[in-house]
ZABA-709482 format. One record per residue (C-alpha): x, y, z; residue in three letters; residue number from 1. Coordinates in Angstrom, 1 decimal, always signed. Last residue first. Example, Ala and Ser with C-alpha at 12.3 -4.5 7.8 and 13.67 -1.06 7.14 Angstrom:
+--------+--------+--------+-----+-----+
!   east !  north !     up ! res !   n !
+--------+--------+--------+-----+-----+
!  +13.7 !   -1.1 !   +7.1 ! ser !   2 !
!  +12.3 !   -4.5 !   +7.8 ! ala !   1 !
+--------+--------+--------+-----+-----+
% end
This chain:
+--------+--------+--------+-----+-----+
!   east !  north !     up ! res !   n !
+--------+--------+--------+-----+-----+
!  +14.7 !   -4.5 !   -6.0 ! unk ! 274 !
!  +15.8 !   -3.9 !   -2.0 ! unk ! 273 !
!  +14.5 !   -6.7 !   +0.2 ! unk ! 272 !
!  +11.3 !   -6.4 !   +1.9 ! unk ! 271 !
!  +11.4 !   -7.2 !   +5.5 ! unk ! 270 !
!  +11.1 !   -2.9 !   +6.3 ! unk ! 269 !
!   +8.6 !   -3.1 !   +3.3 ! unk ! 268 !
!   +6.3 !   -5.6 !   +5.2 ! unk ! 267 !
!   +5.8 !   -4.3 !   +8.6 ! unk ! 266 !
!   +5.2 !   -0.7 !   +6.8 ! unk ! 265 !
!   +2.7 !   -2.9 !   +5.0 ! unk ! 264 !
!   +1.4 !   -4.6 !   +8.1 ! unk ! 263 !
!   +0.9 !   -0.8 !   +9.7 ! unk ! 262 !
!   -1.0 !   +0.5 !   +7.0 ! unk ! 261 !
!   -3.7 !   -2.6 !   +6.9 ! unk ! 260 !
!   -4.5 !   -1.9 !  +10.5 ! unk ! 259 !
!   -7.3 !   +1.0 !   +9.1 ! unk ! 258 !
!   -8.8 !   -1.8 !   +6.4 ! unk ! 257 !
!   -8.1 !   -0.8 !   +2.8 ! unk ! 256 !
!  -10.6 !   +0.8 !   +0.6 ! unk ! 255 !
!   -8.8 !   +3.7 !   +0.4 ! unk ! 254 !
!   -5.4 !   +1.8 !   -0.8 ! unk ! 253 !
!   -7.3 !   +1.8 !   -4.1 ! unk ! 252 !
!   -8.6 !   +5.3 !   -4.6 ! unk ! 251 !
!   -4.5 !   +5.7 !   -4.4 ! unk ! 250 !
!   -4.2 !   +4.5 !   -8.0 ! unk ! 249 !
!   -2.2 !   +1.1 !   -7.8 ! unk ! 248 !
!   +1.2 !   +1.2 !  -10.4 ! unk ! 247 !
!   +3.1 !   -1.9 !  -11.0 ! unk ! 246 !
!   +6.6 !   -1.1 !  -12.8 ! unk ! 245 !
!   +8.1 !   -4.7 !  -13.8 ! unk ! 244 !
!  +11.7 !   -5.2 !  -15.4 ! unk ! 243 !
!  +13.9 !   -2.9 !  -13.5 ! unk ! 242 !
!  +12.1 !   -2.6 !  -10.9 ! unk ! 241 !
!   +9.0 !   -1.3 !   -9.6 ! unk ! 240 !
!   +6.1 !   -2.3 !   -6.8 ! unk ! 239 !
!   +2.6 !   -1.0 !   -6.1 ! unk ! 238 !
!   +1.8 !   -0.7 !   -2.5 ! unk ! 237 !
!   -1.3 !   -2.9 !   -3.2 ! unk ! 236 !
!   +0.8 !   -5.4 !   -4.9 ! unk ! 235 !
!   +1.2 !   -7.6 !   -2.1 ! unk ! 234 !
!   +4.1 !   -9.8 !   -0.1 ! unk ! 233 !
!   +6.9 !   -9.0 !   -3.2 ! unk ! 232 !
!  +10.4 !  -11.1 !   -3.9 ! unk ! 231 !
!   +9.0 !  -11.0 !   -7.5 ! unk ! 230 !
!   +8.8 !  -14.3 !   -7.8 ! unk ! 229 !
!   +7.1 !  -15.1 !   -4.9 ! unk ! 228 !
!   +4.8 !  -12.3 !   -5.8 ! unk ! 227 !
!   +3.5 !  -14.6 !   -8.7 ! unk ! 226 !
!   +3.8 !  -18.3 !   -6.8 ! unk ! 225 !
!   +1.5 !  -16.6 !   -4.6 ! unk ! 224 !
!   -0.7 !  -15.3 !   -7.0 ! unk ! 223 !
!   -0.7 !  -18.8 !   -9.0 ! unk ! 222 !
!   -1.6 !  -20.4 !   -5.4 ! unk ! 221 !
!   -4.4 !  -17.8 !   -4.4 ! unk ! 220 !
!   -6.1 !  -18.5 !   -8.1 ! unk ! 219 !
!   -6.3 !  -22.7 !   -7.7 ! unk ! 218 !
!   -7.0 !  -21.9 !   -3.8 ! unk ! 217 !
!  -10.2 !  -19.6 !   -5.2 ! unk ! 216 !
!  -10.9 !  -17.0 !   -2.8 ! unk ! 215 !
!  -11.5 !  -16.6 !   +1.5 ! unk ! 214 !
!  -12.6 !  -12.8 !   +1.7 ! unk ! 213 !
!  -12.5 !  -11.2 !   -1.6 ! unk ! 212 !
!  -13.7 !   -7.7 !   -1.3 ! unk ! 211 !
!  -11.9 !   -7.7 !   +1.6 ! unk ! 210 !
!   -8.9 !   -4.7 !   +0.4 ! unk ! 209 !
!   -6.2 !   -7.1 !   +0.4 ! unk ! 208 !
!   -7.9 !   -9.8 !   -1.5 ! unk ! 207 !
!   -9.6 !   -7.8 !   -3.9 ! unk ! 206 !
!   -6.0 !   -6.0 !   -4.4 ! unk ! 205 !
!   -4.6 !   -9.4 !   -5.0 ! unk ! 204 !
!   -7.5 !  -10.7 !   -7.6 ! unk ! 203 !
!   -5.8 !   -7.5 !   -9.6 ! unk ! 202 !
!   -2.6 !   -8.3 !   -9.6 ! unk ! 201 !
!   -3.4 !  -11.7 !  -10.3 ! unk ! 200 !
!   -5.3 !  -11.2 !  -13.0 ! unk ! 199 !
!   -2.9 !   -8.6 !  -14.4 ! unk ! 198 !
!   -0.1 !  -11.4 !  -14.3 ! unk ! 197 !
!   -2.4 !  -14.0 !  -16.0 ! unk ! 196 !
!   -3.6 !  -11.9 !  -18.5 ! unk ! 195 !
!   -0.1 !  -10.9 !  -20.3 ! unk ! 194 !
!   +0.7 !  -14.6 !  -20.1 ! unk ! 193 !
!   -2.8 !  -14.7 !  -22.0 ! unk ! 192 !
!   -1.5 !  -11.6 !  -24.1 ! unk ! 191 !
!   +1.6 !  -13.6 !  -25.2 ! unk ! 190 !
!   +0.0 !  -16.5 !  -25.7 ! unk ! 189 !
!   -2.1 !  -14.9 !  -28.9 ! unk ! 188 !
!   -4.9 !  -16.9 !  -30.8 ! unk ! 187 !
!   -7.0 !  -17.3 !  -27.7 ! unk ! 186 !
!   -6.3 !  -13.7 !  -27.2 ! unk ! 185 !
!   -8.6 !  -12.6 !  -29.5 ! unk ! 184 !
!   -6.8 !  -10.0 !  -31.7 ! unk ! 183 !
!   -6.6 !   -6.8 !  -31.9 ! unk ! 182 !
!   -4.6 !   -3.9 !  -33.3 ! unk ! 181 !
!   -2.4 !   -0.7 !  -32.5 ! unk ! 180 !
!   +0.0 !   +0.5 !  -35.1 ! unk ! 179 !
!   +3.3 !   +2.4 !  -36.2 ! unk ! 178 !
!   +3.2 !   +4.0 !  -32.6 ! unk ! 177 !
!   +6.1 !   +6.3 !  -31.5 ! unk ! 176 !
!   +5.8 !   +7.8 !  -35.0 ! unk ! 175 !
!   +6.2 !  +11.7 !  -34.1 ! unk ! 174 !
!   +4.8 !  +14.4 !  -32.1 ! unk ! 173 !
!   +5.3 !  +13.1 !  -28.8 ! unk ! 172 !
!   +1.7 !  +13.8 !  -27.8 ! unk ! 171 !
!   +0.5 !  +13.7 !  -31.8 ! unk ! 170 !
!   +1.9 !  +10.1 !  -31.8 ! unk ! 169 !
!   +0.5 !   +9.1 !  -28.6 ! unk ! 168 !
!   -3.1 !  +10.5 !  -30.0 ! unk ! 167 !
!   -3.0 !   +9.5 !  -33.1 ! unk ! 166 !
!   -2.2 !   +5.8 !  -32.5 ! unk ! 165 !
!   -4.7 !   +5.7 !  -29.6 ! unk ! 164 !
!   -7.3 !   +7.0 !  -31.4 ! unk ! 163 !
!   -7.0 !   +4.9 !  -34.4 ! unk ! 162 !
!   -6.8 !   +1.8 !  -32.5 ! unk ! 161 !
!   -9.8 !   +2.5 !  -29.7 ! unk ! 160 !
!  -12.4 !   +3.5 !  -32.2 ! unk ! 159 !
!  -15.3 !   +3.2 !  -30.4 ! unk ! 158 !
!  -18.5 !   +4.2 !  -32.9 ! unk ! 157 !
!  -19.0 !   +0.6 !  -33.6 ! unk ! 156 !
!  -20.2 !   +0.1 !  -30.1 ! unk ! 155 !
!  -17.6 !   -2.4 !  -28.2 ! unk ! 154 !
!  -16.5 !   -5.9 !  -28.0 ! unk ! 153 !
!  -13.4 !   -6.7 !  -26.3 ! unk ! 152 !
!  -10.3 !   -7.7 !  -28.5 ! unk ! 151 !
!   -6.5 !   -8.3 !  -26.5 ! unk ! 150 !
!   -4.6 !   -5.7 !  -27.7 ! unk ! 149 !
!   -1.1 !   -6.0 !  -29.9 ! unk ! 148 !
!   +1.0 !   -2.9 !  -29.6 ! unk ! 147 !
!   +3.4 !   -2.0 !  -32.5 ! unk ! 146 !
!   +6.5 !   -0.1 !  -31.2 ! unk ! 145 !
!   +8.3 !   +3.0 !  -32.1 ! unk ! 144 !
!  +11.5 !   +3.6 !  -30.1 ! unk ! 143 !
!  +14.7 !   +5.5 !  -30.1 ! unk ! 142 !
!  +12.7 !   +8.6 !  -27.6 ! unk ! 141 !
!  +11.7 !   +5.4 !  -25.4 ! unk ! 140 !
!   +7.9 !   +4.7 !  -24.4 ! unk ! 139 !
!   +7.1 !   +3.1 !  -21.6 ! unk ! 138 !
!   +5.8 !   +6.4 !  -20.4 ! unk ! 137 !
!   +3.3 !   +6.8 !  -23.0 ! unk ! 136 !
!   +1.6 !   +3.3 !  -22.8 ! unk ! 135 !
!   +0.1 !   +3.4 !  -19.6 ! unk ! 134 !
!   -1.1 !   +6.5 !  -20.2 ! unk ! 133 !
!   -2.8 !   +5.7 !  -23.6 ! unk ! 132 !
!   -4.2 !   +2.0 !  -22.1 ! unk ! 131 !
!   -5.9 !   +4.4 !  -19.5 ! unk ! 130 !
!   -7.4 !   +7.0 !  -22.0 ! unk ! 129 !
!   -8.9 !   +4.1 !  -24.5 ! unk ! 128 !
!  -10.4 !   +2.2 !  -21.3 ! unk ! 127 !
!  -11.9 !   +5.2 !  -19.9 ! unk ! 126 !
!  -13.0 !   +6.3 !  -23.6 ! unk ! 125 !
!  -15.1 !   +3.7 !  -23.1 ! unk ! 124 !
!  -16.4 !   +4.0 !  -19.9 ! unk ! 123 !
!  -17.8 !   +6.8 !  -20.7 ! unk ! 122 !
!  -20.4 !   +8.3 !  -18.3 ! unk ! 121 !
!  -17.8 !   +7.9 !  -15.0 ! unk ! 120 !
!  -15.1 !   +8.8 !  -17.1 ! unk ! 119 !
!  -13.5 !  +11.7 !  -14.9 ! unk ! 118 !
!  -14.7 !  +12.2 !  -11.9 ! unk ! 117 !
!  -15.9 !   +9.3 !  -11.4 ! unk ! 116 !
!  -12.7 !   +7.2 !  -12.3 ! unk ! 115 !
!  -10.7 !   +9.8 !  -10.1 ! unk ! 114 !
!  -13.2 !   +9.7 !   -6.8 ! unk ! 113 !
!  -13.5 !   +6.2 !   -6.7 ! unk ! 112 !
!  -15.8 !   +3.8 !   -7.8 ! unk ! 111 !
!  -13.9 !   +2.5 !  -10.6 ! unk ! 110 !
!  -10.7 !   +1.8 !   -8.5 ! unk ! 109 !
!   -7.6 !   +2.2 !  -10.4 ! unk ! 108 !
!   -5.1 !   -0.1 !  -11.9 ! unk ! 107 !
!   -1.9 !   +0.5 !  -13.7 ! unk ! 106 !
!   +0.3 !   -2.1 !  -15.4 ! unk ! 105 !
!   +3.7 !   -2.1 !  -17.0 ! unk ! 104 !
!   +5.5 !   -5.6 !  -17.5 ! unk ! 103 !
!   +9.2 !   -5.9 !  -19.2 ! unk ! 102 !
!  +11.2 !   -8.4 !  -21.6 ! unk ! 101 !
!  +15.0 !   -7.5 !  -23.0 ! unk ! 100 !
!  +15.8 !  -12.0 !  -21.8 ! unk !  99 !
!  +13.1 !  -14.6 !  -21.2 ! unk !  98 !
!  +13.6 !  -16.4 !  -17.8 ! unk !  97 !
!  +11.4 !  -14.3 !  -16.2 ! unk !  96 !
!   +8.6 !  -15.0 !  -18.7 ! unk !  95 !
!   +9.5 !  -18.9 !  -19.1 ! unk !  94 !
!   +8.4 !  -18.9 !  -15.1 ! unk !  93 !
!   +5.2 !  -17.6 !  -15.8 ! unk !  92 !
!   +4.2 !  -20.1 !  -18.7 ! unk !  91 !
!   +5.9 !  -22.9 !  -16.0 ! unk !  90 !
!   +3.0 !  -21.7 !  -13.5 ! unk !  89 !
!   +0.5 !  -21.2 !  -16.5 ! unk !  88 !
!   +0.9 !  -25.1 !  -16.9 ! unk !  87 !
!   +1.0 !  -25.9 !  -13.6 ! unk !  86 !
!   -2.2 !  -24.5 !  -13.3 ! unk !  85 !
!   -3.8 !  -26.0 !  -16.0 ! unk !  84 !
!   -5.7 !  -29.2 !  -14.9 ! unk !  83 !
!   -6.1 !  -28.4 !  -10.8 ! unk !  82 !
!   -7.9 !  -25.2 !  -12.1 ! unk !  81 !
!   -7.4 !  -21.4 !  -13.4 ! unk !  80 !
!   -9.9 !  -20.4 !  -15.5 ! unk !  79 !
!  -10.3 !  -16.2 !  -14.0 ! unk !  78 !
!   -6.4 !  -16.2 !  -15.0 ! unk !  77 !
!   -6.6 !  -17.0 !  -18.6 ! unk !  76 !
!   -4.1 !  -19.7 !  -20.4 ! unk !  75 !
!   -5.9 !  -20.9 !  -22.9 ! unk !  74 !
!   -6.2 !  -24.8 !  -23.8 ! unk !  73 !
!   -3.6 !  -26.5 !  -26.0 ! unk !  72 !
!   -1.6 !  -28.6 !  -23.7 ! unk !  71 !
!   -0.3 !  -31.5 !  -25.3 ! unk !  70 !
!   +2.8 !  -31.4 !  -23.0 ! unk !  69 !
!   +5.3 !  -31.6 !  -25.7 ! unk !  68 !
!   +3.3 !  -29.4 !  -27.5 ! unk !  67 !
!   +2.7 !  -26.8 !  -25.2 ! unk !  66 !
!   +6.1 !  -27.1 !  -23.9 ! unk !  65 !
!   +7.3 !  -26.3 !  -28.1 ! unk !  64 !
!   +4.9 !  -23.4 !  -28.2 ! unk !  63 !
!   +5.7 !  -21.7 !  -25.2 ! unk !  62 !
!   +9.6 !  -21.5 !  -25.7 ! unk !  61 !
!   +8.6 !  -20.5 !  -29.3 ! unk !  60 !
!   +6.5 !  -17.2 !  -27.7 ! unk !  59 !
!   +9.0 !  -16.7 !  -25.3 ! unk !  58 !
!  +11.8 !  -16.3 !  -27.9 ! unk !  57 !
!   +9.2 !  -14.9 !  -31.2 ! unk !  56 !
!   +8.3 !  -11.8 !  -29.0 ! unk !  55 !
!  +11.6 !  -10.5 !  -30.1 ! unk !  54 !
!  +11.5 !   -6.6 !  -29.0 ! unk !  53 !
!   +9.3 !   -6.9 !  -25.9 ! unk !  52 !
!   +7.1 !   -5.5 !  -23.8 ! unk !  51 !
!   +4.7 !   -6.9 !  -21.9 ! unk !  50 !
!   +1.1 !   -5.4 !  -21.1 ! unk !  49 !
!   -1.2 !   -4.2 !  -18.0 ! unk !  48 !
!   -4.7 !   -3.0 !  -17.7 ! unk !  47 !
!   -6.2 !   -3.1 !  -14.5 ! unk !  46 !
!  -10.2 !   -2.1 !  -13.3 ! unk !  45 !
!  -10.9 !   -2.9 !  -10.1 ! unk !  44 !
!  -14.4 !   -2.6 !   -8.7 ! unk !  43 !
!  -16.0 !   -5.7 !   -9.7 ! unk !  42 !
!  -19.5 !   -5.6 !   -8.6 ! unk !  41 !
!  -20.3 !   -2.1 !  -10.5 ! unk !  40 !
!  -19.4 !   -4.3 !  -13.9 ! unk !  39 !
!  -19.3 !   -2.0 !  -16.9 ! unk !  38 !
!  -15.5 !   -1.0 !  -17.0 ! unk !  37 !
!  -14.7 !   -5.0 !  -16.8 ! unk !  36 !
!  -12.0 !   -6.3 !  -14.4 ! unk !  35 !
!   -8.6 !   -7.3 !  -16.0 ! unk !  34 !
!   -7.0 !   -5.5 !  -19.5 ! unk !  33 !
!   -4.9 !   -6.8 !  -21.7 ! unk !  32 !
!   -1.9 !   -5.1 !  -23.7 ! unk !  31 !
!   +1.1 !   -7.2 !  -25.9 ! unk !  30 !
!   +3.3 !   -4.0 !  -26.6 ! unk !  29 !
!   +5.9 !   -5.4 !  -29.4 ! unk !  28 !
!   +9.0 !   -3.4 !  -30.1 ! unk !  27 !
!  +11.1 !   -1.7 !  -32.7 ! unk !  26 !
!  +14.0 !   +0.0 !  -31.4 ! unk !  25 !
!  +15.6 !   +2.7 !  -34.0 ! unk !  24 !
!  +19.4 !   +3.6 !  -34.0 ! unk !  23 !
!  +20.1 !   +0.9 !  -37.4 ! unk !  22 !
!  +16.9 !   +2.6 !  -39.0 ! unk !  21 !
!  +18.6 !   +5.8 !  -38.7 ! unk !  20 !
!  +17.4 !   +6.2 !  -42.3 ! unk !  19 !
!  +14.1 !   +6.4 !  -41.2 ! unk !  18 !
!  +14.3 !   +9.8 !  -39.2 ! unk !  17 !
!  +15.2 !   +9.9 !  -35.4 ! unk !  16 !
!  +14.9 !  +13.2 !  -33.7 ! unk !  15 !
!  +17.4 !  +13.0 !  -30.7 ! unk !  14 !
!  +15.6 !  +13.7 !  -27.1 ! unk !  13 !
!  +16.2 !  +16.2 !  -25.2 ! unk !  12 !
!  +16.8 !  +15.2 !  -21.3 ! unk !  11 !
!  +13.3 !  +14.6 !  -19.3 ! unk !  10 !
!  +13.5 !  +11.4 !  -18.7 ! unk !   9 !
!  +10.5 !   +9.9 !  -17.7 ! unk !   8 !
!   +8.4 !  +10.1 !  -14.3 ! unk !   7 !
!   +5.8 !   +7.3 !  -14.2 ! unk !   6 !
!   +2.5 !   +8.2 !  -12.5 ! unk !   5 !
!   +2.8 !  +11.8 !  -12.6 ! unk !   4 !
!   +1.8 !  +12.7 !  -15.8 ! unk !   3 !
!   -1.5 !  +10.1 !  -14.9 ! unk !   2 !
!   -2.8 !  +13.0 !  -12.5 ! unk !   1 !
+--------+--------+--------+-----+-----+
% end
């Protein structure tokens, strides 16, 4: 099912070797994840990440405004309040403005018939197997990144950064990986940016689907300022350009209510062309 979810190129691709250092991309995968695998009242699970070459220009751009704002508290989308959402609101805004810099997410529905199917007794290797698929496509042939993941807490026999370094790299059967690690993302404000937009992606899909009836205003206002910019009116359709590709498994759109169709077709005839 995931080899469908983003189509790549299927034209052969050059073998690179280390001396074509000069024709190699090296990039930064900053990867979070929204909606835990082991809570049955929170039935969307998201993980998303930016990509980036230079994560040293938004990172610096973020740094100095922090600074200059003496704002030094985490940016996390399930904290949002009256004293930092302006903050997270510029945070965003630095993201667009921040040249060679993209966002991949996929969420699914953990009670539907995929997740069950399929990892319903491991939600573990769930969250190793997602984060893979997410990552493969986003993956040029000139390209070996490093991914950065936000840290979660898990039995000592999960071993989510070797897997998922062997594994992509034995799928394209070379370094496309040179290595997965993490870090609290108090540390990182990359993967808090990273956690605001998968936050909202994710609080947006409660929303539509009525999980969520009435929500947090603080929450409602950064999501709305989110789709604004992307020229969007919901994320349950997914959306894609050039930048973004937001994928929402179909168990999703199954939970939606039976007029809910006909106010998206409303909705994408309005909706300008990416």
């Amino acid at each position: 099912m995931f080899k469908n979810i983003f189509k790549k190129n299927k034209k052969e691709e050059k073998k690179l070797c280390l001396c074509d250092y000069k024709d190699i991309w090296t990039k930064f995968c900053f990867l979070d994840e929204s909606g835990s695998l082991c809570d049955p009242k929170n039935p969307f699970f998201t993980v998303g990440f930016i990509k980036c070459s230079q994560p040293y220009f938004l990172q610096s751009k973020i740094t100095y405004e922090r600074d200059k704002r003496n704002f030094h508290d985490e940016m996390h989308f399930n904290k949002l309040s009256k004293n930092n959402i302006e903050f997270c609101k510029w945070a965003l805004d630095a993201f667009f403005d921040t040249r060679s810099i993209s966002f991949s997410s996929y969420s699914l529905d953990k009670q539907g018939e995929y997740f069950n199917k399929r990892f319903s007794s491991d939600p573990w290797l769930a969250y190793e197997e997602i984060t893979m698929e997410v990552l493969k496509p986003a993956i040029s042939s000139n390209e070996i990144v490093i991914v950065i993941a936000d840290y979660i807490t898990a039995p000592k026999e999960v071993r989510f950064e070797v897997n998922v370094k062997r594994k992509i790299n034995n799928f394209y059967k070379r370094l496309a990986i040179a290595g997965v690690c993490r870090f609290n993302s108090k540390s990182n404000d990359l993967l808090q940016v990273a956690d605001l937009m998968i936050g909202a992606i994710n609080y947006d899909l409660k929303l539509s689907t009525g999980i969520i009836r009435s929500g947090d205003k603080h929450k409602k206002r950064f999501l709305s300022y989110f789709k604004e910019n992307l020229g969007v009116q919901e994320f349950v359709s997914g959306f894609k350009n050039k930048a973004f590709h937001i994928f929402v498994d179909k168990d999703v759109k199954q939970r939606l209510p039976l007029n809910f169709s006909d106010t998206v077709s409303e909705i994408k005839e309005k909706r300008p062309s990416s």
